[in-house]
C-alpha positions as CSV (number, residue, x, y, z in Angstrom):
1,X,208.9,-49.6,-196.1
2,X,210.2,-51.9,-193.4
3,X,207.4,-51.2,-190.8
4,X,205.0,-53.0,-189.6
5,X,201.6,-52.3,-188.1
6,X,200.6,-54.6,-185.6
7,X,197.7,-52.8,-183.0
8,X,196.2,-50.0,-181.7
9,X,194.0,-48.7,-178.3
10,X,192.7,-45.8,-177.9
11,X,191.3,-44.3,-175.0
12,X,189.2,-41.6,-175.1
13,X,189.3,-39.5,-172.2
14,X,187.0,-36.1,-172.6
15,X,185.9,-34.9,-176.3
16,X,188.4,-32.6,-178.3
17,X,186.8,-29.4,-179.7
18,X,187.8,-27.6,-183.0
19,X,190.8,-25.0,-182.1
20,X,192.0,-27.4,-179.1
21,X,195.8,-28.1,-178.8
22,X,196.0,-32.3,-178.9
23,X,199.2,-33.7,-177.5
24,X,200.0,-37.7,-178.6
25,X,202.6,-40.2,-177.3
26,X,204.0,-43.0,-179.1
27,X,206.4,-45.5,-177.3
28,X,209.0,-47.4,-179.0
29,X,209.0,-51.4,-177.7
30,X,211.9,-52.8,-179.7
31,X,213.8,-51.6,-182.4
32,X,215.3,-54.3,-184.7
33,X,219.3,-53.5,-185.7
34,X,219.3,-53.3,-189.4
35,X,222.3,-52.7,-191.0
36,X,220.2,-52.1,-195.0
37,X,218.0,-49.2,-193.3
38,X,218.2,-45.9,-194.7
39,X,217.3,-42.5,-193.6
């Protein structure tokens, strides 16, 4: 609720093997203030 999905790229840099630790980074662009959100 109260998200929306708006893209995605992925770049695939080497292949990932079965047992292999994968690290991700997501990057927050703007952040509406909204006084009705609940945690």
């Amino acid at each position: 609720p109260g998200a929306v999905y708006v893209s995605q790229t992925l770049q695939f840099r080497s292949p990932v093997y079965v047992g292999e630790k994968v690290v991700a980074e997501v990057q927050t662009l703007h952040l509406r203030e909204n006084r009705k959100r609940h945690l």
